[in-house]
Rosetta silent file (secondary structure, phi, psi, omega in degrees, C-alpha in Angstrom):
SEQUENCE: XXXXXXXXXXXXXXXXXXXXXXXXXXXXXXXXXXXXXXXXXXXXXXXXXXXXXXXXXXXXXXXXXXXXXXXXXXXXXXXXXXXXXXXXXXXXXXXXXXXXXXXXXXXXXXXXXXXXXXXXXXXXXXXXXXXXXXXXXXXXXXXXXXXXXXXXXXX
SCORE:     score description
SCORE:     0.000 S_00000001
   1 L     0.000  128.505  176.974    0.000    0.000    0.000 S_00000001
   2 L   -70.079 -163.032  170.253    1.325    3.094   -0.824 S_00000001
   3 H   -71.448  -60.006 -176.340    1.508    6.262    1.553 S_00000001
   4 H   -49.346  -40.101  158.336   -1.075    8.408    0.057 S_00000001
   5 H   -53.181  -49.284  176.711   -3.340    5.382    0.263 S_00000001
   6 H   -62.159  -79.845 -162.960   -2.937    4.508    3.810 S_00000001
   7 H   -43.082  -44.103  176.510   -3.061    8.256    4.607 S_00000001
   8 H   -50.999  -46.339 -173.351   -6.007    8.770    1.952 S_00000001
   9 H   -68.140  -53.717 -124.784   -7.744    5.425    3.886 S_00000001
  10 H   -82.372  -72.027 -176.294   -6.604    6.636    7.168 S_00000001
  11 H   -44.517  -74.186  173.909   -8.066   10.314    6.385 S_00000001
  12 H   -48.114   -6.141 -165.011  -11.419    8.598    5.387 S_00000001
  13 H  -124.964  -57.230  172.921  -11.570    6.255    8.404 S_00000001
  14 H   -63.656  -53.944 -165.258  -11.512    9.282   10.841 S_00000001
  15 H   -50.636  -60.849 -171.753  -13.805   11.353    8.487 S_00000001
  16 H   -79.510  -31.893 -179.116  -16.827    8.790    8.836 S_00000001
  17 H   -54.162  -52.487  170.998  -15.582    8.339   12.728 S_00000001
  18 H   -75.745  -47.091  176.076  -16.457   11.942   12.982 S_00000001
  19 H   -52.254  -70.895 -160.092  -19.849   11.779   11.166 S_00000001
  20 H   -31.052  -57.265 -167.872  -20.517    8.507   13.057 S_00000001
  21 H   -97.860   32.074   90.896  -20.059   10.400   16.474 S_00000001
  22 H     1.247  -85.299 -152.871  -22.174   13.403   15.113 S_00000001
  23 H   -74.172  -40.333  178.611  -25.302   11.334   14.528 S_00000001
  24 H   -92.644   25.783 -177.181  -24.560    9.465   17.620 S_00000001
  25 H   -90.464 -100.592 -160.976  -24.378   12.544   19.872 S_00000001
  26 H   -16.155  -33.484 -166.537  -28.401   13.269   18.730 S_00000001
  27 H  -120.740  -42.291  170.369  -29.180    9.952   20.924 S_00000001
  28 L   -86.384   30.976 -168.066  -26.388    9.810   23.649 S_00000001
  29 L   -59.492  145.000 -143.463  -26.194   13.541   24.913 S_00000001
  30 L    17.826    8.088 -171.293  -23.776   13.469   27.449 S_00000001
  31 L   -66.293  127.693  165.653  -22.463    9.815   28.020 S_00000001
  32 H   -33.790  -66.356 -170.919  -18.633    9.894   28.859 S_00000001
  33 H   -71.967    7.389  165.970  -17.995    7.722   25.710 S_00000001
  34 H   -69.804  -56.010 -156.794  -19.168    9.915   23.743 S_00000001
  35 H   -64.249  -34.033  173.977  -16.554   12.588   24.653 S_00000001
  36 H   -63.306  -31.990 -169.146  -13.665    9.666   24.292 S_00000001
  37 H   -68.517  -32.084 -178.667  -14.689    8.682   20.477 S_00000001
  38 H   -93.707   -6.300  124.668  -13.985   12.685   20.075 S_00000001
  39 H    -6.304  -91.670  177.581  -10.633   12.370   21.876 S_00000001
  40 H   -49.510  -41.376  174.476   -9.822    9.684   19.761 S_00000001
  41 H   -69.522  -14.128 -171.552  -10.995   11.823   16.562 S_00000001
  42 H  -105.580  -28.719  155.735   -9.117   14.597   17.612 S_00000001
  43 H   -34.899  -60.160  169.949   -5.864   12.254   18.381 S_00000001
  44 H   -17.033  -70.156  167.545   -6.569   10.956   14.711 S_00000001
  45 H   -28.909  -56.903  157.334   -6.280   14.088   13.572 S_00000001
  46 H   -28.022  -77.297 -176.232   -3.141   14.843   15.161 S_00000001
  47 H   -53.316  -54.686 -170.924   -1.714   11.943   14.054 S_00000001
  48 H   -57.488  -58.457 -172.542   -2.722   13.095   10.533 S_00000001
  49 H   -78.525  -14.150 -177.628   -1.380   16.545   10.531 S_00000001
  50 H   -87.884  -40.229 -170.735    1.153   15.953   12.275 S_00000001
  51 H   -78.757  -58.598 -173.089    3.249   12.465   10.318 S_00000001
  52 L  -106.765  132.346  143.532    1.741   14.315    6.472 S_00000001
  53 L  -104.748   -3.866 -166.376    1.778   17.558    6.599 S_00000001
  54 L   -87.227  -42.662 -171.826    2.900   17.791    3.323 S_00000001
  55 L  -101.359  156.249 -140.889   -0.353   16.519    1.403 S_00000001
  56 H   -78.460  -22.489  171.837   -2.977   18.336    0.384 S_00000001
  57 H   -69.745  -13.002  171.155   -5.647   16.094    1.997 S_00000001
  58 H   -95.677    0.620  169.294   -4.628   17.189    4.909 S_00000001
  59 H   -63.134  -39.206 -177.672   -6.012   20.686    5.312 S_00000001
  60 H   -87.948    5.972  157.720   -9.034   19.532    5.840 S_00000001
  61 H   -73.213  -45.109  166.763   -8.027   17.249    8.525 S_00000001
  62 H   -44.351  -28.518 -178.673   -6.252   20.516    9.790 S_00000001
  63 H  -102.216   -9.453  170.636   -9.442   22.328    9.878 S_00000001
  64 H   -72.140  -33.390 -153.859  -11.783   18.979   11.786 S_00000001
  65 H   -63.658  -45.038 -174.998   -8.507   19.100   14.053 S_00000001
  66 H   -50.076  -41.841 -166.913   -9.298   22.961   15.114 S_00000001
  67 H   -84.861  -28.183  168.060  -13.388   22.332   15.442 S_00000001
  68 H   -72.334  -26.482  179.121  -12.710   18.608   17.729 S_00000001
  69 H   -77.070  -22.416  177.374  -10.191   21.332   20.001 S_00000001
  70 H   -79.560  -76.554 -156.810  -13.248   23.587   20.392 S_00000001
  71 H   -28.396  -49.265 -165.740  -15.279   20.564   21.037 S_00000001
  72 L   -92.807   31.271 -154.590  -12.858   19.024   23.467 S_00000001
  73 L    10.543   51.595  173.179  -13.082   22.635   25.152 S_00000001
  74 L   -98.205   72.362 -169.231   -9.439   24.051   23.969 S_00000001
  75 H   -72.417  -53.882  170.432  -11.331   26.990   22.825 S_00000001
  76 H   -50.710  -40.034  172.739   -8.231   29.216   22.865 S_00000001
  77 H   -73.015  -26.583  147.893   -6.393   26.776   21.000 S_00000001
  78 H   -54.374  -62.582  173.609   -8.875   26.358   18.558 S_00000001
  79 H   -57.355  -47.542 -163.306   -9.311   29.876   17.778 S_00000001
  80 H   -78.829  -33.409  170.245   -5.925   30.382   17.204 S_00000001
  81 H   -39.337  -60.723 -163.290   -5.538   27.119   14.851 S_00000001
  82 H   -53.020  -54.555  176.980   -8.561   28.270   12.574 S_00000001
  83 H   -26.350  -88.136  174.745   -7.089   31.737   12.558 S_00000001
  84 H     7.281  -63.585 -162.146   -3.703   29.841   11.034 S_00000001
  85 H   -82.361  -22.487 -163.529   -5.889   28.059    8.606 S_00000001
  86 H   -73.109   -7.190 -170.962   -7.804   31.107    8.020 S_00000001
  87 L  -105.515   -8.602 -166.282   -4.618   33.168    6.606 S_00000001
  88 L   -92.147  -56.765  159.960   -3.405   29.769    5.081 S_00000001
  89 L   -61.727   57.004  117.096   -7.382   28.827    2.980 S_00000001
  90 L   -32.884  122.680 -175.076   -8.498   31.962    2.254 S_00000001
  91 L    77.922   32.246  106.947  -11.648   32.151    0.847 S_00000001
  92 L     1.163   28.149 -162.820  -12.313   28.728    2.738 S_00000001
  93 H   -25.020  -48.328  176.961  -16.002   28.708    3.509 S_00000001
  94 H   -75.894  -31.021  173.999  -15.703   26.302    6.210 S_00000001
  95 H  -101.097   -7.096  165.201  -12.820   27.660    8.156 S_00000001
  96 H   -82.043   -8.391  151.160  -14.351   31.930    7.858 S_00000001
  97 H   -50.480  -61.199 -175.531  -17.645   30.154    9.016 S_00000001
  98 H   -71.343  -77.170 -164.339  -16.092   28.043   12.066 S_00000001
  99 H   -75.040    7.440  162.409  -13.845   30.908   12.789 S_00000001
 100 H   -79.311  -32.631  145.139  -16.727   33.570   13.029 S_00000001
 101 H   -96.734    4.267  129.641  -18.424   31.652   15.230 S_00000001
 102 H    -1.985  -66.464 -152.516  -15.254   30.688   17.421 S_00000001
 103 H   -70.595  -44.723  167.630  -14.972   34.360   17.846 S_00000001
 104 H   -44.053  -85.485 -142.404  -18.964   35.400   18.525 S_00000001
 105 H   -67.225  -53.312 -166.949  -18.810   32.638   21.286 S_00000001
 106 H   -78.159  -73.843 -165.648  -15.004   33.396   22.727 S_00000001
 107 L  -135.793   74.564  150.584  -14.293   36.917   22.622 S_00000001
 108 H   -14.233  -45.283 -161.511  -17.320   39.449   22.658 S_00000001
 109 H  -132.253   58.782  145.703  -15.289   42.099   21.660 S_00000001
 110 H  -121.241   27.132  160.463  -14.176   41.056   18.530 S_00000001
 111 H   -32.680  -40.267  156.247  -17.216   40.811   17.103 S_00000001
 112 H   -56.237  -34.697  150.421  -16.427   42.933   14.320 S_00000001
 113 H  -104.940   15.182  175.947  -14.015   40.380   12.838 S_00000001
 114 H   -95.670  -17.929 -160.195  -16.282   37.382   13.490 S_00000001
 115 H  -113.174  -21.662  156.336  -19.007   39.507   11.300 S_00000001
 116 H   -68.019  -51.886 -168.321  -15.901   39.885    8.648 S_00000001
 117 H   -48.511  -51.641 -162.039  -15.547   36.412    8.741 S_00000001
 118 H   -81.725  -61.397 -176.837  -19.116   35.533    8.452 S_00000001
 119 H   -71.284   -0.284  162.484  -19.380   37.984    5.053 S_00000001
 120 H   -64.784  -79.472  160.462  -16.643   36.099    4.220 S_00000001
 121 H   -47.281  -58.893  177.212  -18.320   32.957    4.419 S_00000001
 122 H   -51.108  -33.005 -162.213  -21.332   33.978    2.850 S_00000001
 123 H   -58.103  -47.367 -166.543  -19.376   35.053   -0.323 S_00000001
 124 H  -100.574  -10.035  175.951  -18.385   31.799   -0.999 S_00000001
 125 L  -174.641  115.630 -170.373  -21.166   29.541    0.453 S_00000001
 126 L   -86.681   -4.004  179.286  -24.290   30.696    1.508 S_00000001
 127 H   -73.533  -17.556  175.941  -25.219   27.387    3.129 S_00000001
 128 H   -58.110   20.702 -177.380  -23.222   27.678    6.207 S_00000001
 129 H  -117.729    2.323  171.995  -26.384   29.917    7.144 S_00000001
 130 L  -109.125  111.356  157.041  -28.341   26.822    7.479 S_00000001
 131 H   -44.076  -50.829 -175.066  -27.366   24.835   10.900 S_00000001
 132 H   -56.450  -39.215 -152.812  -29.163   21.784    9.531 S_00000001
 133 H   -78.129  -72.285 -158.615  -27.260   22.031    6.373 S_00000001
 134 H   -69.105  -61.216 -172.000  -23.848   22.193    8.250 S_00000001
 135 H   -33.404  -58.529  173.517  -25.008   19.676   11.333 S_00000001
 136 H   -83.272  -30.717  148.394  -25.721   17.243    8.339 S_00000001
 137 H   -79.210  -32.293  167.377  -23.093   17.764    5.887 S_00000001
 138 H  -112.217   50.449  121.856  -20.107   19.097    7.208 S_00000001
 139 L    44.444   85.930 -179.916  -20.755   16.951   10.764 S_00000001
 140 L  -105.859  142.353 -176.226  -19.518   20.259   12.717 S_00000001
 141 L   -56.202 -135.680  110.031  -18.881   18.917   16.390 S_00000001
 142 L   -82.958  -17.271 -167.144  -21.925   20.256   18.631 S_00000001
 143 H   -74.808  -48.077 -133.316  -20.026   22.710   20.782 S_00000001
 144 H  -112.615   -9.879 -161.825  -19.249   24.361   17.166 S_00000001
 145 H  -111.931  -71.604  147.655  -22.727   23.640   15.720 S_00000001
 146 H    -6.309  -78.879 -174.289  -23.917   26.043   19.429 S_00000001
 147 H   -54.671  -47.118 -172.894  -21.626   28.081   18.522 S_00000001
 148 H   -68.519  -41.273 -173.610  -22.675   28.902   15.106 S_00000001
 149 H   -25.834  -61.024 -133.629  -26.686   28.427   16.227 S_00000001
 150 H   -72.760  -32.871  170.336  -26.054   31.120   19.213 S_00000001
 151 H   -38.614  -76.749 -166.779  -23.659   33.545   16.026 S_00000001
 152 H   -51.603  -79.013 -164.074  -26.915   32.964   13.520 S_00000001
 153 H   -63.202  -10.725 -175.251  -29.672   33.633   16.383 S_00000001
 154 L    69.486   25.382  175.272  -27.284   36.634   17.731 S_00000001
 155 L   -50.191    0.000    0.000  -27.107   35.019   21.739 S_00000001
């Protein structure tokens, strides 16, 4: 097996791991073993970005890793990853979405570049203005799926 394959399998094996404990969050709210599979997804992750960093497949493991660190409540650490990816992806849908609501939810009084983010976002994909639409396609963690609700509803 080559590399890109294993990583490409690898990538793809965390990817569905992360849906998987999505969908099963909606039936298990709060159970402890919930919070380890997104441990383990955010270890994955790690693991990913960390051995290739080099391949191309891995930005968007770079950008699941930032929204499982919000999840796993490294909020600071989050924000400043997406930021990273946000100067590295520009024009990104998914990371000026995630980090506009990061920012709403973290630091009140930057609000002003979370609402640059967010027209950011919009430019390039207006669906990130549906929560269902993100909960079911891009499988956004729930702390980050909150976070965008409470962004959207203005909380």
């Amino acid at each position: 097996m080559t590399l890109y394959r294993f990583v490409f399998n690898l990538f793809w094996l965390v990817t569905d791991n992360t849906s998987y404990v999505v969908h099963v969050h909606a039936f298990c709210k709060g159970h402890s073993s919930l919070l380890f599979l997104y441990l383990q997804a955010l270890h994955t992750y790690s693991y990913i970005t960390h051995t290739y960093p080099d391949l191309a497949i891995v930005q968007y493991a770079r950008i699941k890793h930032a929204l499982l660190l919000y999840q796993a409540g490294k909020t600071t650490d989050a924000v400043l990853e997406m930021a990273g990816e946000e100067e590295e992806l520009r024009g990104n849908a998914e990371v000026h979405a995630a980090l506009a609501a990061m920012l709403y939810s973290e630091s009140p009084k930057q609000i002003d570049r979370a609402e640059t983010q967010w027209e950011i976002a919009r430019e390039f994909d207006e669906r990130f203005s549906n929560l269902d639409w993100v909960k079911q396609e891009k499988h956004w963690p729930p702390a980050m799926q909150t976070a965008l609700g409470n962004f959207l509803n203005l909380k």
